[in-house]
C-alpha positions as CSV (number, residue, x, y, z in Angstrom):
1,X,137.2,108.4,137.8
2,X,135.3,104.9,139.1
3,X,131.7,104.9,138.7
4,X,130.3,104.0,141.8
5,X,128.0,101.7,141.5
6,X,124.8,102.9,144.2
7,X,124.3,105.6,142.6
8,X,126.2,105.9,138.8
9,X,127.9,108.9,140.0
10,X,124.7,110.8,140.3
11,X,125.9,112.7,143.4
12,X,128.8,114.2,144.9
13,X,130.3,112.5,147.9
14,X,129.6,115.6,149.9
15,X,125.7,114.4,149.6
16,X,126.3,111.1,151.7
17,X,128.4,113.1,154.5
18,X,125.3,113.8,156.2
19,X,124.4,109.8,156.9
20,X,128.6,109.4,158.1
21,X,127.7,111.9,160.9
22,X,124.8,110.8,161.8
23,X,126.1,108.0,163.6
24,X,129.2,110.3,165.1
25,X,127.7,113.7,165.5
26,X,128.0,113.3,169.0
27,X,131.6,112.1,169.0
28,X,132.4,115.2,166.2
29,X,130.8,117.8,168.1
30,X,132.3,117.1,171.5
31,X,135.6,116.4,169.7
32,X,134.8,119.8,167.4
33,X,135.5,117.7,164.0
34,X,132.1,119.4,163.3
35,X,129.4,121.8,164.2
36,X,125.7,122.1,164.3
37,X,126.1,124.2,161.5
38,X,128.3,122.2,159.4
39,X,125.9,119.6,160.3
40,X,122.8,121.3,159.1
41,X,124.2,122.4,155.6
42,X,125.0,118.4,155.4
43,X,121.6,117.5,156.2
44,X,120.6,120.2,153.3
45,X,122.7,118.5,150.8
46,X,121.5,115.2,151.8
47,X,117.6,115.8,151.0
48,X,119.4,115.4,146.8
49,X,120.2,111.7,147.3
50,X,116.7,111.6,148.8
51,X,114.9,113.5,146.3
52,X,117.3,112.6,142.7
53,X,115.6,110.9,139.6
54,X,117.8,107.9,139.9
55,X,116.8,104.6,140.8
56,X,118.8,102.3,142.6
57,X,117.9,98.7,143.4
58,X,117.3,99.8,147.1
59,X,114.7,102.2,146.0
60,X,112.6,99.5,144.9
């Protein structure tokens, strides 16, 4: 598997989804790709890349 380099791996991909949608929630939900509470259990999984030990050079 590559390493990706933000975050060494440190999170699943599932963890960023939340940030994707937030600049096409409007588009997913009126095109039901998504829903509010598909959405909110994103947002849930996003607050670990927020709140991990890792240190990336944009956390500086």
């Amino acid at each position: 598997m590559k390493k990706r380099k933000f975050d060494n791996n440190s999170q699943s991909v599932s963890s960023y989804e939340f940030f994707a949608w937030t600049g096409l929630n409007a588009y997913g939900l009126q095109r039901q790709l998504t829903n509010s509470t598909q959405l909110q259990n994103l947002a849930n999984l996003s607050l670990n890349v927020h709140n991990d030990e890792y240190t990336t050079p944009c956390d500086l």
